[in-house]
C-alpha positions as CSV (number, residue, x, y, z in Angstrom):
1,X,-18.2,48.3,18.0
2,X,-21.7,49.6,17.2
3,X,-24.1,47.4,14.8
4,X,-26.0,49.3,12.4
5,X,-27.9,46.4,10.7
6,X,-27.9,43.2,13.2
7,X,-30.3,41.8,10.8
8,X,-27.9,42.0,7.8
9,X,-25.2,41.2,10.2
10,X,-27.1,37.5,11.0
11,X,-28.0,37.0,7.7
12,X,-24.3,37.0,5.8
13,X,-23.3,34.8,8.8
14,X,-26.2,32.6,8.4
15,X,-24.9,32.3,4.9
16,X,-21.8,31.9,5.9
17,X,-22.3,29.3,8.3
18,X,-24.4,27.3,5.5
19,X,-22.3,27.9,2.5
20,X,-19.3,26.8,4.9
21,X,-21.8,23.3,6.0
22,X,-22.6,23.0,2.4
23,X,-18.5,22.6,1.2
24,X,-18.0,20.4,3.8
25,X,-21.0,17.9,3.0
26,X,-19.6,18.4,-0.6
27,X,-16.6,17.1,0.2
28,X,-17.8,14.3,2.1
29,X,-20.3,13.1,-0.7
30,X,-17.3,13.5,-3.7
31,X,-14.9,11.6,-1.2
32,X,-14.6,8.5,-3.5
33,X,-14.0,10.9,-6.8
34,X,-11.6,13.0,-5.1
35,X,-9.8,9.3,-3.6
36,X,-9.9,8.5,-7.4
37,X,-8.6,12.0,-8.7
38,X,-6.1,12.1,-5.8
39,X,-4.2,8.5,-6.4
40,X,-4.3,8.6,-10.3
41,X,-2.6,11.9,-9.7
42,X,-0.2,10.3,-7.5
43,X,0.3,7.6,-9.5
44,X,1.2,9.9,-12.7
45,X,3.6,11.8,-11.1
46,X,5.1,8.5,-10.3
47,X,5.5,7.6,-13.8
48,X,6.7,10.6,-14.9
49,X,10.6,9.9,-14.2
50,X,10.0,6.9,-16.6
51,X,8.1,9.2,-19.3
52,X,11.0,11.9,-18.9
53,X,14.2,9.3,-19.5
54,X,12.1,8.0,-22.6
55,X,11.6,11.3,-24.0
56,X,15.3,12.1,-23.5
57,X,15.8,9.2,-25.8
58,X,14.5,11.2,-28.2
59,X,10.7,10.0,-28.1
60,X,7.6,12.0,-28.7
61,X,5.6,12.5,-25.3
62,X,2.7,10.5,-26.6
63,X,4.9,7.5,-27.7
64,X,6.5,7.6,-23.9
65,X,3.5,7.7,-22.6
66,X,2.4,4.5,-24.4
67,X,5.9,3.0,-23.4
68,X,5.2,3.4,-19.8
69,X,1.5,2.5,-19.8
70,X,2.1,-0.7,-21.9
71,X,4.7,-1.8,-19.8
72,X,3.1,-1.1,-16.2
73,X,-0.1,-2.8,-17.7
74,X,2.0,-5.8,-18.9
75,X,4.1,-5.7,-15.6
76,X,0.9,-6.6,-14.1
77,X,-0.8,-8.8,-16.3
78,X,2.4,-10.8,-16.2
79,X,2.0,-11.1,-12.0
80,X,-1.3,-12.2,-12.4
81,X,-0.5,-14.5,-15.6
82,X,2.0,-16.6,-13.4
83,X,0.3,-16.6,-10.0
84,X,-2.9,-17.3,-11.4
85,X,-1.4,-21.1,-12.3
86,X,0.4,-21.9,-9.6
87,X,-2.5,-20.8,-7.5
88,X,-4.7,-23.1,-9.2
89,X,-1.8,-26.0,-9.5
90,X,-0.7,-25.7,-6.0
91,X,-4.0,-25.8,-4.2
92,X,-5.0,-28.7,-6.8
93,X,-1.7,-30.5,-5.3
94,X,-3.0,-29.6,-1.9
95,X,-6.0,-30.8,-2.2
96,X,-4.9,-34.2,-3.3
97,X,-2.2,-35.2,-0.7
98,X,-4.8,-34.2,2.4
99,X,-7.1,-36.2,0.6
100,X,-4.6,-39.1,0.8
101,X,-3.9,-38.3,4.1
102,X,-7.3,-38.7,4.7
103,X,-8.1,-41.9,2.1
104,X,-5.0,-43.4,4.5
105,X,-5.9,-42.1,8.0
106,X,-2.6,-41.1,9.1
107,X,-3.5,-37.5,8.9
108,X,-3.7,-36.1,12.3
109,X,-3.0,-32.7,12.3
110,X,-4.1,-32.2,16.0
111,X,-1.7,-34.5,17.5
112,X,1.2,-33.6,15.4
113,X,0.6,-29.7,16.9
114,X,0.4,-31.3,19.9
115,X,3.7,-33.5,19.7
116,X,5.6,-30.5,18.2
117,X,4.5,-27.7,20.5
118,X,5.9,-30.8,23.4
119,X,8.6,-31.3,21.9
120,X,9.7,-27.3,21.2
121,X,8.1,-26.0,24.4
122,X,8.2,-28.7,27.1
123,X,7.1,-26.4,29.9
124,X,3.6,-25.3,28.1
125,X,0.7,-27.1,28.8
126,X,-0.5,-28.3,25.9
127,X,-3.0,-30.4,27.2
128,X,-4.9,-27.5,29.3
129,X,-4.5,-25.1,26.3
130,X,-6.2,-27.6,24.1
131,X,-8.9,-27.7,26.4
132,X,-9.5,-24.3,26.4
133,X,-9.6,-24.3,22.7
134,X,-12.5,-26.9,22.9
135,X,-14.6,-25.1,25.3
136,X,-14.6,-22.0,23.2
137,X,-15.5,-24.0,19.8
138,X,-18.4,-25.8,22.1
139,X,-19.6,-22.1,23.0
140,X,-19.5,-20.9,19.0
141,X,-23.7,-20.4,17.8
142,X,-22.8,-22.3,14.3
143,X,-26.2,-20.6,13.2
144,X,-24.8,-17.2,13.9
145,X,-21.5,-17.6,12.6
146,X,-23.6,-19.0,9.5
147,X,-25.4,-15.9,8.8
148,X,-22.5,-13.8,9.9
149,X,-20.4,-15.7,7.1
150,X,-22.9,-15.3,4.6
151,X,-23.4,-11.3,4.6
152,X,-20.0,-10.9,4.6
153,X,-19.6,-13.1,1.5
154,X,-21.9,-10.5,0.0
155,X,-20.2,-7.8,1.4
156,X,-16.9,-9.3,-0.1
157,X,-18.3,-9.8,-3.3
158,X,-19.3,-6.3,-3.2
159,X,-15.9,-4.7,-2.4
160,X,-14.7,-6.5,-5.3
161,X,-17.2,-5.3,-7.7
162,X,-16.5,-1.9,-6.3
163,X,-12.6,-2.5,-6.1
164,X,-12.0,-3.3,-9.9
165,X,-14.8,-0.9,-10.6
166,X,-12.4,2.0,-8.9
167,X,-9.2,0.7,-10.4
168,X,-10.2,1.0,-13.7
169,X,-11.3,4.4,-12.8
170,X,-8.0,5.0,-11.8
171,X,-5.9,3.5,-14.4
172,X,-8.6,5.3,-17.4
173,X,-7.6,9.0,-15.1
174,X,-3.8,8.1,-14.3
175,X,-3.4,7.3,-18.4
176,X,-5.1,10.8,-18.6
177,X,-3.1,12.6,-16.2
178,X,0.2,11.0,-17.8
179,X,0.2,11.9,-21.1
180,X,-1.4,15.8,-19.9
181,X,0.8,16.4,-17.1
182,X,2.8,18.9,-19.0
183,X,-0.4,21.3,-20.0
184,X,-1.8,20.5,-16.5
185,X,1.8,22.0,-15.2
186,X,1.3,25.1,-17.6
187,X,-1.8,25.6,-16.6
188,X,-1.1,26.1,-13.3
189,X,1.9,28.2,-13.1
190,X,0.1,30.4,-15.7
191,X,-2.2,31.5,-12.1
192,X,1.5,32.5,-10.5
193,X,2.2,36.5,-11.1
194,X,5.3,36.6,-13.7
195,X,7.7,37.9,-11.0
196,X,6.9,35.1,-8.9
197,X,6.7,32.7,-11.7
198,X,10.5,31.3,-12.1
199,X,10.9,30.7,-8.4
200,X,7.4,28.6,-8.0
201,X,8.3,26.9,-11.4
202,X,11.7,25.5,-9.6
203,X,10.1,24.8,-6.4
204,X,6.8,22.6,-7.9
205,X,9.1,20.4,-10.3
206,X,11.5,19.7,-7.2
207,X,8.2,18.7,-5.5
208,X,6.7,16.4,-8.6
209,X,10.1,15.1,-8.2
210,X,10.5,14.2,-5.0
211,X,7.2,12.2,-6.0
212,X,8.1,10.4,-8.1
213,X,11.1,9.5,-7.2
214,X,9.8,7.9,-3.6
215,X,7.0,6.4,-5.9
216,X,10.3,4.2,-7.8
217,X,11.9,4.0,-4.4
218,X,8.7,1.9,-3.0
219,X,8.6,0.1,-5.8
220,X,12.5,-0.8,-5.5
221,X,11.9,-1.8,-1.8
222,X,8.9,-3.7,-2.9
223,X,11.1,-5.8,-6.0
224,X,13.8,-6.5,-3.3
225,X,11.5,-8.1,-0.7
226,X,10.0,-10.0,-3.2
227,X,12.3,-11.6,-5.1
228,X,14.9,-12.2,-1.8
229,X,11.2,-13.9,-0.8
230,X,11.0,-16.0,-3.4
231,X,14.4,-17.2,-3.4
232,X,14.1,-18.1,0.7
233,X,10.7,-19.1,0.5
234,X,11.4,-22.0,-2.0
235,X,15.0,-22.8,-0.8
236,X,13.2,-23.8,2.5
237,X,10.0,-25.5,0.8
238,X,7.2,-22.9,1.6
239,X,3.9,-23.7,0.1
240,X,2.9,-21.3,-3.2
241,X,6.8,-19.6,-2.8
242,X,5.4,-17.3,-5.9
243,X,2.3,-15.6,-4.9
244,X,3.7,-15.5,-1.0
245,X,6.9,-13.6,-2.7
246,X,4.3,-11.4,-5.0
247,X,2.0,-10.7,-1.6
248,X,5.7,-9.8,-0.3
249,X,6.3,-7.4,-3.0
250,X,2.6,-5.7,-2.8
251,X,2.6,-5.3,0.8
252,X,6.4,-3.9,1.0
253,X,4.9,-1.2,-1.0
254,X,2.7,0.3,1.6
255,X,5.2,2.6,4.2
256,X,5.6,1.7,8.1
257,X,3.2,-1.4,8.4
258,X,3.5,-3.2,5.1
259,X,6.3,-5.4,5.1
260,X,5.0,-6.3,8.9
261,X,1.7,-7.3,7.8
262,X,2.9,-9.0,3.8
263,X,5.2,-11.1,6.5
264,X,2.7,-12.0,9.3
265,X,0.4,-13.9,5.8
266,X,3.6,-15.0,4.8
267,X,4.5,-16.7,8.0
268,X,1.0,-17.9,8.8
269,X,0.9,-19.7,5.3
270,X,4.1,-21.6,6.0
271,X,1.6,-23.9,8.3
272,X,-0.2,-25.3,5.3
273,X,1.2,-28.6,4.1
274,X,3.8,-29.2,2.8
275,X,5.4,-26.5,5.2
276,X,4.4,-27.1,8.7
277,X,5.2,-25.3,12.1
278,X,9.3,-25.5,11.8
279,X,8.7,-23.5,7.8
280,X,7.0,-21.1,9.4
281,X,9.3,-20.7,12.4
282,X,12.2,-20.6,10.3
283,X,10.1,-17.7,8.0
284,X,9.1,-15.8,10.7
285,X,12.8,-15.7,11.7
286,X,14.0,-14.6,8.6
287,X,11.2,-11.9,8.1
288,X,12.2,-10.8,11.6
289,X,15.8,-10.3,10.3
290,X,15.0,-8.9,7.1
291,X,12.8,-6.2,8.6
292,X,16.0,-5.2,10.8
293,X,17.9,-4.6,7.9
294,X,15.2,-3.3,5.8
295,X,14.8,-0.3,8.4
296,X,17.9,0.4,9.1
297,X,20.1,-0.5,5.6
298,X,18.0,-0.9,2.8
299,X,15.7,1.8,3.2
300,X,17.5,4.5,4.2
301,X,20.0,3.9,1.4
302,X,17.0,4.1,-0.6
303,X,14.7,6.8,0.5
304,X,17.8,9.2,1.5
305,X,18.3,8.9,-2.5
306,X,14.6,9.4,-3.4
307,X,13.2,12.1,-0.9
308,X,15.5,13.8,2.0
309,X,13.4,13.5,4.8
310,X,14.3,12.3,8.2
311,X,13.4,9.3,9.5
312,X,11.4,10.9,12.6
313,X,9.5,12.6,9.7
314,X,8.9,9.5,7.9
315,X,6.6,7.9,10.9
316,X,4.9,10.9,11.7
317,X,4.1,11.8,8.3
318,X,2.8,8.3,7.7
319,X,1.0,7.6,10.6
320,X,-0.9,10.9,10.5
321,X,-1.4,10.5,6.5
322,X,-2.6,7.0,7.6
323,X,-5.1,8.5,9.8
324,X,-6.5,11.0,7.8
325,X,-6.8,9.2,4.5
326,X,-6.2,5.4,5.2
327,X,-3.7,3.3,2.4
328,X,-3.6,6.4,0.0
329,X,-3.0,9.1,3.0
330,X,0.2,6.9,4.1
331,X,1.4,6.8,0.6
332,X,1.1,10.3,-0.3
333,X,2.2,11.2,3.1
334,X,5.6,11.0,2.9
335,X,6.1,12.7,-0.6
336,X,3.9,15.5,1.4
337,X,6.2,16.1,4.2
338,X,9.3,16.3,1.5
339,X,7.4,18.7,-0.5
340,X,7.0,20.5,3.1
341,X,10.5,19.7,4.2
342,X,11.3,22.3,0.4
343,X,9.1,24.8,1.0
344,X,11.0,24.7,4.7
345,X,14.7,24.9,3.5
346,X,14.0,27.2,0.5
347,X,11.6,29.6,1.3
348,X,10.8,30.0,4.8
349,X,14.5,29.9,6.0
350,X,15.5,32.7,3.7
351,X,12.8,34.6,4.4
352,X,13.5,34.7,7.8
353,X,17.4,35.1,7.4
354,X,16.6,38.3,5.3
355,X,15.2,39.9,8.3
């Protein structure tokens, strides 16, 4: 192929090649918005179930709407309303009986370690292990650690700032994107050609669907975990039984990982007085059971209600959404692959069977 103009030719790829470098650093600035933008949409299309079954009850959109904002908002403020207490009233209680223990000078913490880990693993070497653990404290630089500990207090306190910062954000765009989803909806399948229309109409509200349908399914998981957690938690005297059965219920939101990591806190919380190492044993053991049945009965029952995907489908999509985007990419990434999984079955398929 002859070039008439290899000037021209290097310029409109120059421009290319910039305009191409400047949507990509565009992108990359307008990450947080987008992160915003992207889970308030998420997060509307969740609600949305719950908007449509008020407003077959005869409500106007705006009054659902409302409803469902009013309710999540006190749903939450309740949480925090009755944790917030027994936070304070628990660690007030905990405080005081190691300050008798300490008044008394019974409290020995290491040696009752010691005497269990004898008594429940006689062929470990407690003794040697302990030793070990003192020559690594000796080798810690306190000064260090000091000024390691203090920047990441500011750093902590900073994520904060910026974490309820971003979550109002969010809840001010999800109310938004609520109570407009239906002109944002029109809006969009007012770009499809008419012919086309009807088809992509059925196809994108079996997608919004699917959404937010696995959004209530999480959620179900999530109220399951924690109230089964509360119950066990306090039958077998955990400390804080509430806010461990509330971090249960958070963390069971999050696909794959989070009931894992809600149960490893859990577990590692049982140490504090008045649990001790047999409370968290005896957790750890029920977690490990309840994670057994969580895969392989409760979920599925679940998910196979909410969103048809198959279970290979589920990991992949999460743990390549979880990649890509963090906590919001394994969220969304399993609604994504259902939406996929339609576009597969009706679309593709009998496209290809018509040839």
């Amino acid at each position: 192929m002859k070039i008439y103009n290899p000037f021209r030719v290097a310029f409109v790829a120059t421009l290319g090649v910039g305009l191409g470098l400047l949507l990509i650093g565009s992108v990359q600035t307008l990450s947080t918005i987008l992160l915003y933008v992207g889970t308030a949409l998420f997060l509307s299309l969740g609600l949305e179930p719950v908007v449509s079954w008020l407003e077959r009850r005869r409500l106007p959109r705006w009054a659902a709407v409302l409803i469902t904002i009013l309710a999540l908002l006190g749903l939450f403020a309740g949480i925090i309303l009755m944790v917030v207490p027994i936070i304070v009233g628990q660690i007030s209680q905990l405080v005081g009986q190691i300050q008798d223990l300490v008044d008394s000078g019974s409290w020995d913490p290491i040696g009752t370690i010691k005497s269990w880990l004898h008594s429940t693993f006689p062929a470990l070497n407690v003794d040697q292990v302990f030793e070990y653990l003192e020559e690594w404290y000796s080798s810690i630089d306190f000064g260090q650690v000091g000024e390691t500990v203090g920047s990441s207090i500011i750093a902590i306190g900073g994520a904060l700032i910026a974490g309820f910062t971003g979550a109002f954000i969010v809840l001010i765009l999800t109310i938004y994107f609520t109570a407009s989803t239906p002109s944002l909806k029109a809006a969009v399948y007012q770009l499809v050609p008419a012919s086309k229309r009807a088809r992509f109409i059925d196809l994108a509200e079996q997608i919004t669907d699917s959404v937010g349908h696995y959004v209530i399914g999480q959620l179900t998981l999530g109220a399951i975990n924690g109230i089964l957690s509360a119950i066990f938690l306090t039958i077998i005297g955990a400390p804080f039984p509430a806010v461990l059965a509330v971090i249960a219920f958070f963390f069971s939101i999050i696909p794959l990982v989070g009931t894992l990591t809600g149960s490893i806190i859990i577990v590692l919380t049982c140490f504090i007085p008045p649990g001790g190492p047999t409370t968290a044993l005896i957790a750890a053991i029920y977690y490990l059971i309840y994670m057994q049945i969580e895969a392989y009965i409760i979920s599925p029952r679940i998910m196979n209600r909410a969103v048809s995907v198959p279970g290979a489908v589920v990991v992949i999509a999460a743990l390549a959404g979880g990649a890509l985007l963090g906590l919001l990419g394994a969220l969304v990434a399993i609604p994504v692959a259902a939406s996929i999984l339609i576009i597969y079955r009706q679309v593709i398929i009998p496209r290809q069977n018509e040839r």
